[in-house]
C-alpha positions in Angstrom: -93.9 -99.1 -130.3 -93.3 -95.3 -129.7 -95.5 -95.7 -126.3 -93.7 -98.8 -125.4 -89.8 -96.9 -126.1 -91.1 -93.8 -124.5 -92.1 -95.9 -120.8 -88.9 -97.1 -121.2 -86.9 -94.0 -121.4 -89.5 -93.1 -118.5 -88.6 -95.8 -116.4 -84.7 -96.2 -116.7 -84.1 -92.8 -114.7 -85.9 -93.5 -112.2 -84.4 -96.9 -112.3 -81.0 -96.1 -112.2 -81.6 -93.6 -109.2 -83.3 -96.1 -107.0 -80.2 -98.6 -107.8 -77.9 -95.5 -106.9 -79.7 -95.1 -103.6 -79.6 -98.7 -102.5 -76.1 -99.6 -103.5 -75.5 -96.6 -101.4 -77.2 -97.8 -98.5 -75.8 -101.1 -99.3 -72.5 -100.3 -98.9 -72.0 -99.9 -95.2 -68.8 -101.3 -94.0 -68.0 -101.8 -90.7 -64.4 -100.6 -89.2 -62.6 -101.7 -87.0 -62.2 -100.6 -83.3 -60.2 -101.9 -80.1 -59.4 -100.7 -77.0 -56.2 -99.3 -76.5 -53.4 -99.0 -73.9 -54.8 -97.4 -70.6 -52.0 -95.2 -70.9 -53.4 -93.6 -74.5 -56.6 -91.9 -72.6 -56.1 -88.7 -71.3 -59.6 -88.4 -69.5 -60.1 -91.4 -66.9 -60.8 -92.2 -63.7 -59.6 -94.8 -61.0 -61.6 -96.4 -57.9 -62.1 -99.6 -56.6 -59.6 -101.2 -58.8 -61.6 -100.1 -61.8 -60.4 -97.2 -64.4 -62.9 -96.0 -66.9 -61.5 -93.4 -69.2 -63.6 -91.3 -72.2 -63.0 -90.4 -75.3 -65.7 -88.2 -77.3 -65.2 -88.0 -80.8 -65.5 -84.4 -81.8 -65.9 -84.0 -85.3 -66.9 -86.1 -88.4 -63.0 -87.1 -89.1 -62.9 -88.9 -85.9 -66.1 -90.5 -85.9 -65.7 -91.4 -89.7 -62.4 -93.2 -88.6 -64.4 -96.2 -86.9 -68.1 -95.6 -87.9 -68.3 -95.5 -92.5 -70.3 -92.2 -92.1 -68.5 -89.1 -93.0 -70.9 -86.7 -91.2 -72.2 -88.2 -88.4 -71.2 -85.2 -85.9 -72.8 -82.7 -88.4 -75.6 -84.4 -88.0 -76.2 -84.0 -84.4 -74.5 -87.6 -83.2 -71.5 -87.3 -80.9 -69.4 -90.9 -80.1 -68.5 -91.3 -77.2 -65.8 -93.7 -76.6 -66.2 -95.3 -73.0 -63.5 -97.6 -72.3 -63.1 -99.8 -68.7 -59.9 -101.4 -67.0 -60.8 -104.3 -64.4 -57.5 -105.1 -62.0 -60.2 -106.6 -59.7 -60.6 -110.5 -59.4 -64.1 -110.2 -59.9 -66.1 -109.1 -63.6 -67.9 -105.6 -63.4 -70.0 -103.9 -65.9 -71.4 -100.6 -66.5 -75.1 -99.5 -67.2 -74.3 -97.4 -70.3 -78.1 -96.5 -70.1 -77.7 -94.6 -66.8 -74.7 -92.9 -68.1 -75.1 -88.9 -68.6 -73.0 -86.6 -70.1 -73.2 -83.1 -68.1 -72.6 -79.5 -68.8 -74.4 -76.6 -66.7 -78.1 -77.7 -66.7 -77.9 -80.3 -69.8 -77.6 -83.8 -68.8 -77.8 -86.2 -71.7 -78.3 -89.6 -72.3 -77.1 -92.1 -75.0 -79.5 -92.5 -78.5 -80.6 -96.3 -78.8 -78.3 -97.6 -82.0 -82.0 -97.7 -83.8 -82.7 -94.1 -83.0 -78.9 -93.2 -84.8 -79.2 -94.9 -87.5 -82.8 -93.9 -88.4 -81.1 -90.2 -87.9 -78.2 -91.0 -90.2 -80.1 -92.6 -92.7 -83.9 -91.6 -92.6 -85.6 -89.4 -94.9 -87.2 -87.7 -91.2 -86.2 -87.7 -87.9 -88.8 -87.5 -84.5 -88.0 -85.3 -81.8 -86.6 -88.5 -79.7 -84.3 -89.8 -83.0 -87.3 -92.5 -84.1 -86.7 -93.6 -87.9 -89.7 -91.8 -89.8 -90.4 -93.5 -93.4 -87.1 -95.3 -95.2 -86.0 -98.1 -93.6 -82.4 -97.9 -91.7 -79.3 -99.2 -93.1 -79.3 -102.9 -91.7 -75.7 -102.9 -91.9 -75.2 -99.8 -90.1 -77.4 -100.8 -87.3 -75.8 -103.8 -86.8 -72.1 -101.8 -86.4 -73.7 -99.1 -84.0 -75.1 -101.9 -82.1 -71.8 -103.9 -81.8 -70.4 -100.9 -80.9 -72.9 -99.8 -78.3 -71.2 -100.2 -74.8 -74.8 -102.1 -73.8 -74.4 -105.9 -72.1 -70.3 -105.4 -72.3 -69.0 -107.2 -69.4 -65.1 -106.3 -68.2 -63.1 -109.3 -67.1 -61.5 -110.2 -64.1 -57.9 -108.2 -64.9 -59.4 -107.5 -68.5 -60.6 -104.6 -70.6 -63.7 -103.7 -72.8 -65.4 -101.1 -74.2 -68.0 -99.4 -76.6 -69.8 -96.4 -77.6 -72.7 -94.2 -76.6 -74.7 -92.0 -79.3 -74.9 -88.4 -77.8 -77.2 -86.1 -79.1 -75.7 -82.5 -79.9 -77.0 -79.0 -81.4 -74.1 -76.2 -81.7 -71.5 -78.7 -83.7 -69.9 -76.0 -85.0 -68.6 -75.2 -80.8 -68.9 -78.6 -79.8 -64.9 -78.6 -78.6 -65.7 -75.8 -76.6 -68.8 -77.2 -75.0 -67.2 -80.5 -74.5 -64.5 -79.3 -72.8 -66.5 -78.2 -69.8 -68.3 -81.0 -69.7 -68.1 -84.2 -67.3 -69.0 -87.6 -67.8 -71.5 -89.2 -65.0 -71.0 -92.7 -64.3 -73.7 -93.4 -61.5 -73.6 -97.1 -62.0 -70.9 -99.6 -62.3 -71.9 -103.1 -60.7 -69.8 -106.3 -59.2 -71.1 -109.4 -61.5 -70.1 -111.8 -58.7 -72.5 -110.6 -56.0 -74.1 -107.6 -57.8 -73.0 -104.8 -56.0 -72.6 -101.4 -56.7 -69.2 -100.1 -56.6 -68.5 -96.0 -56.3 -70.0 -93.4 -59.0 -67.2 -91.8 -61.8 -67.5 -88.5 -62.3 -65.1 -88.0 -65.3 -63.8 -84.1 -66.6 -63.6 -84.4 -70.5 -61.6 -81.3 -70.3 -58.2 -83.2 -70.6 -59.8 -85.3 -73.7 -59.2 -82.4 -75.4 -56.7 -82.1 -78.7 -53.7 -80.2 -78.0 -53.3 -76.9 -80.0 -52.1 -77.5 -83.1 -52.4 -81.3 -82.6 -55.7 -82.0 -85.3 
């Protein structure tokens, strides 16, 4: 009896912390995020009949406001709102995987939603962001994925939009670094005839707060 009450008192701790941890993974919830008026993004671009504006979001507040992670820029993960206006008659879309965000000789790419979340939530992180032992937070992947700006058509006179996952290191300057940084936007395609319209080249330095305005 005194074995059997002392495997108990064994096990319930351990118990209790591995129903601590999964209700904590379990309890994902996604946000909600839309597009907003054209007039609202401060860094865009227009050609073609097409405006494609950006919005990074710079520290954990922002990001935490439409992703249910409080410290996802801490961690190295940048969002990076990328939002398109279509006056043409025809759809477009934009290879988000071509996309590069630029400053001096860095030029980065988006993180698959897979490689994010397995940052965000894995006990170790690869090099290229590849989940290392415990699983990802299924719920999570599926938000960063329906988020992702991947397979997001535009429209004929319509609007979509959707994120990239940008790797960052010096979080602590990242305002400073993003605001001499442009976005590169070599491929934006005609889903009509499959053409390639013009290249963005988008300055984030007007995506910048306003002093005072955090």
């Amino acid at each position: 009896m005194k074995n059997k009450t002392r495997y108990l008192l064994l096990f319930m701790p351990a118990t209790v912390l591995l129903f601590a941890a999964t209700s904590m993974v379990a309890g994902y919830k996604a946000r909600t995020w839309s597009v907003n008026a054209r007039e609202s993004y401060h860094a865009s671009l227009t050609s073609e009949g097409v405006t494609i504006a950006v919005q990074p979001l710079l520290n954990d507040a922002l990001a935490a406001q439409v992703f249910d992670k409080n410290d996802i820029v801490t961690r190295g993960i940048m969002p990076l709102a990328i939002i398109i206006f279509n006056d043409n008659d025809y759809p477009v879309e934009v290879d988000c995987l071509s996309i590069e965000l630029i400053r001096d000789e860095d030029r980065i790419h988006t993180l698959t939603p897979a490689a994010v979340v397995g940052r965000l939530y894995g006990k170790s992180k690869s090099m290229l962001g590849q989940p290392s032992g415990k699983p990802s937070n299924e719920k999570a992947l599926e938000d960063f994925n329906n988020k992702f700006l991947m397979n997001k058509p535009v429209p004929p006179h319509g609007k979509n939009g959707g994120f990239l996952y940008m790797r960052v290191y010096d979080t602590g300057n990242l305002e400073s670094y993003i605001s001499k940084a442009t976005v590169y936007v070599p491929n934006v395609y005609r889903q009509d005839n499959g053409s390639r319209l013009i290249f963005f080249e988008i300055s984030l330095s007007a995506a910048m707060p306003a002093p005072g305005g955090r």
